[in-house]
C-alpha positions as MATLAB code, in Angstrom:
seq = 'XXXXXXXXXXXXXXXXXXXXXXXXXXXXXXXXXXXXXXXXXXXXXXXXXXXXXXXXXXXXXXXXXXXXXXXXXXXXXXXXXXXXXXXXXXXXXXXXXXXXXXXXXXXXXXXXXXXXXXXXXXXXXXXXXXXXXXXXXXXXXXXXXXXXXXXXXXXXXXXXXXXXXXXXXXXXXXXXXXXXXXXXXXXXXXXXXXXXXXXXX';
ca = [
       0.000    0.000    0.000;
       3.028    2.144    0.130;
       2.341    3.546   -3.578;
      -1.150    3.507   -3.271;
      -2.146    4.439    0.617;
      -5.629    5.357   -0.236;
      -6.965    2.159   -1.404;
      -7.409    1.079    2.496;
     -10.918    1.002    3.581;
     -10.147    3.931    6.123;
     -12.970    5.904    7.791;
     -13.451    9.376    7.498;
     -10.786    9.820   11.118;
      -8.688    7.328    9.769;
      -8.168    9.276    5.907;
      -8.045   12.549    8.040;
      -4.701   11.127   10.254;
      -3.290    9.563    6.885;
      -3.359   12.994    4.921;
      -1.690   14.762    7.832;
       1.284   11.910    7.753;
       4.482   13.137    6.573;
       6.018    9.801    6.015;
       9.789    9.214    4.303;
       8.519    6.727    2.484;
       5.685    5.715   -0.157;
       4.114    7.580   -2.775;
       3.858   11.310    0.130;
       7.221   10.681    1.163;
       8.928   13.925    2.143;
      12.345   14.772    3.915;
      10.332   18.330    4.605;
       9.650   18.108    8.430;
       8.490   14.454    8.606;
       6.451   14.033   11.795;
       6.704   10.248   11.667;
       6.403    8.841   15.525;
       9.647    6.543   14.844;
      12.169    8.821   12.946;
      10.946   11.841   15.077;
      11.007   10.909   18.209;
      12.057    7.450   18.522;
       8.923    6.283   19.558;
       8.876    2.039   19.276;
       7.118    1.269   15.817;
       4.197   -0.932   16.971;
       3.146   -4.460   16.502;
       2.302   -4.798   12.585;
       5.254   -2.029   11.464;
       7.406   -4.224   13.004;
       7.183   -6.851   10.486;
       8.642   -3.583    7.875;
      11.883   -3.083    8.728;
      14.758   -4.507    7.120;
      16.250   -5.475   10.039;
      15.892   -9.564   11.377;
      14.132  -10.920   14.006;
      14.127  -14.630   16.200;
      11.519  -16.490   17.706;
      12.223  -18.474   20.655;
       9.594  -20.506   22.350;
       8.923  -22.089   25.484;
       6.335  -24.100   26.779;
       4.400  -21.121   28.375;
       4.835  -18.257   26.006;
       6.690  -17.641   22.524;
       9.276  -14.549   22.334;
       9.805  -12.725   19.241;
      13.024  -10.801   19.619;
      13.654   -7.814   16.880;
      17.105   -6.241   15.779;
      14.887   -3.157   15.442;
      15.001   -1.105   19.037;
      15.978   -4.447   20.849;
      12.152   -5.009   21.063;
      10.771   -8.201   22.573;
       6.967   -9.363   22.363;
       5.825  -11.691   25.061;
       2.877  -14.239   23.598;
       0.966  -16.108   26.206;
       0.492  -19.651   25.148;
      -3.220  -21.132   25.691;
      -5.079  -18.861   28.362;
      -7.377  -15.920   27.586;
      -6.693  -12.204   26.844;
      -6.499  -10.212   30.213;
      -9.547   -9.390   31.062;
      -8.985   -5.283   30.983;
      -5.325   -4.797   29.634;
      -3.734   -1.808   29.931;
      -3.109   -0.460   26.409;
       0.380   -0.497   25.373;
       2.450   -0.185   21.775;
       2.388   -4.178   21.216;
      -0.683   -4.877   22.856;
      -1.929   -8.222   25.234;
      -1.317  -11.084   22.634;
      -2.446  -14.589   23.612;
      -1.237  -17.654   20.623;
      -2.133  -21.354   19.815;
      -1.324  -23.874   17.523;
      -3.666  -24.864   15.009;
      -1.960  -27.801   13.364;
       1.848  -26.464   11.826;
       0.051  -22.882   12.057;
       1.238  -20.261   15.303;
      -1.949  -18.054   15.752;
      -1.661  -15.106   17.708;
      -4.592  -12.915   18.454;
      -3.864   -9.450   19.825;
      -5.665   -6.734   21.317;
      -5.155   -3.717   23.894;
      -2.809   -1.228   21.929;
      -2.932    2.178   22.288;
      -3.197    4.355   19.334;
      -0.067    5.851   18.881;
       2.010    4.023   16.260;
       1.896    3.697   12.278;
       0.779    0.252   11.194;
       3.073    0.610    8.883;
       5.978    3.081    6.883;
       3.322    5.052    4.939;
       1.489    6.336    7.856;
      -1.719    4.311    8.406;
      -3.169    4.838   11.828;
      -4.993    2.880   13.893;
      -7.266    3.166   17.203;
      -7.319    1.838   20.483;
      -9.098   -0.889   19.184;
      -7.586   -2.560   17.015;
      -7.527   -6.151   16.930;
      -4.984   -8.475   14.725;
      -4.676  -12.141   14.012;
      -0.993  -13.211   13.014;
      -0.538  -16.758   11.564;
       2.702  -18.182   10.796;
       3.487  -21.194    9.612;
       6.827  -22.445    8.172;
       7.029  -23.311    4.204;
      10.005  -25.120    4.368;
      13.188  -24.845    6.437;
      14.251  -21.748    4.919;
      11.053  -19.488    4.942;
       8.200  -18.525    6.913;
       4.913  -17.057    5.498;
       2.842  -14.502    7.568;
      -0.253  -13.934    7.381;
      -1.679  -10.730    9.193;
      -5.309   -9.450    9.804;
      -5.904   -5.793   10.635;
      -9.706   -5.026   12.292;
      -9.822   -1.686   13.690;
     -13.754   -0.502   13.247;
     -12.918    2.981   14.192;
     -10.147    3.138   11.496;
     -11.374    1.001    8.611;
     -14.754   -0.041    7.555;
     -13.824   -3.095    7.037;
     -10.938   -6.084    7.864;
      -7.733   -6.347    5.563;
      -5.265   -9.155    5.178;
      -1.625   -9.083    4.028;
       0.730  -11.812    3.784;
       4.927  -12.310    3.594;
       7.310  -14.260    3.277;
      10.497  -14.003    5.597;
      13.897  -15.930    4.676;
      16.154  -17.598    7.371;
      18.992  -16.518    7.971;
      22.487  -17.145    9.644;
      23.303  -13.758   10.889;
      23.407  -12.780   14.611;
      21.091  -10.055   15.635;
      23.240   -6.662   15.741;
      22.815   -3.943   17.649;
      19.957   -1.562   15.986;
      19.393    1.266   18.340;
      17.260    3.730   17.975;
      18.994    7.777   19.409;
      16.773   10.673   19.169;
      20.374   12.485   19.059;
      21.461   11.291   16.292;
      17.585   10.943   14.155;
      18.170   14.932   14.448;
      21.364   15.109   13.487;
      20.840   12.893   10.109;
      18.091   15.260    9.940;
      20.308   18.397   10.051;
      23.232   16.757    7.986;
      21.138   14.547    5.484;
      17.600   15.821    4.683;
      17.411   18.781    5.361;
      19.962   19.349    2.825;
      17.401   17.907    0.106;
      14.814   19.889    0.863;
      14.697   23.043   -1.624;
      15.460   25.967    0.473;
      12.070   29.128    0.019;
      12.893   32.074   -2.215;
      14.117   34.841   -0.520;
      11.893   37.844   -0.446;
];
């Protein structure tokens, strides 16, 4: 949806928060005073924008819960195995996610975010309630497919679905930090300097 962001079945607040993005990337990108959460003020990118960057990730799982651990801001996701969602979680940027195992499939249902991330690099927003259903299965021992649901009745009129396709790999996770410090200073240094500068008057 990057060159097309509109297509989304947004609601009138949702098409509202997407015109006001000022994303670096997709068909509005801009290096003119970009007011994207992540590259502005290091805020973490939230559960499906996650899945965007090119950065790797490992999932390690235990009996009780799985872990996915992210290069990306050294973020780690806790999913509950088998029990029920908290019955009033507190909303946070990766919400209360509970998983099971139907047949080879990992099915993680999530809910209880807060509203303050992108879903993804473009600038689609989301509400409070939004509610996603991740299934991942592996496609052989090199790849895994994932399959993602977006509900979120207060930002789109209706449910989407996107799936991808990550590659193994050998690599250890590095060190991907994110520095508000040095966001402005690439800022300064780098785009600024791309941006035409006004005509005197």
């Amino acid at each position: 949806m990057g060159l097309q962001p509109d297509r989304l079945p947004m609601t009138p607040w949702a098409r509202e928060k997407l015109n006001a993005a000022r994303p670096a990337f997709g068909a509005k990108e801009t290096f003119d005073n970009p007011n994207d959460p992540v590259e502005r003020y290091c805020d973490p990118p939230g559960l499906t924008r996650l899945y965007n960057f090119p950065w790797q990730f490992t999932i390690v799982q235990t009996p009780a819960s799985v872990y996915f651990l992210f290069e990306y801001f050294h973020v780690w996701r806790t999913v509950a195995m088998n029990r029920p969602h908290s019955k009033d979680p507190d909303p946070t940027w990766l919400g209360d996610s509970v998983g099971h195992y139907e047949s080879d499939t990992l099915v993680i249902d999530t809910i209880g975010f807060n509203d303050k991330s992108w879903l993804d690099q473009v600038g689609h927003p989301h509400s409070d309630v939004l509610h996603t259903v991740e299934r991942l299965r592996r496609l052989g021992p090199e790849a895994l497919q994932l399959e993602l649901t977006v509900e979120d009745p207060k930002a789109y009129t209706k449910s989407f679905t996107a799936k991808r396709i990550f590659k193994s790999s050998t690599a250890p996770l590095g060190e991907t930090m994110c520095s508000v410090t040095e966001q402005e200073d690439f800022q300064k240094k780098i785009m600024d300097r791309t941006v035409p500068s006004a005509p005197a008057k």
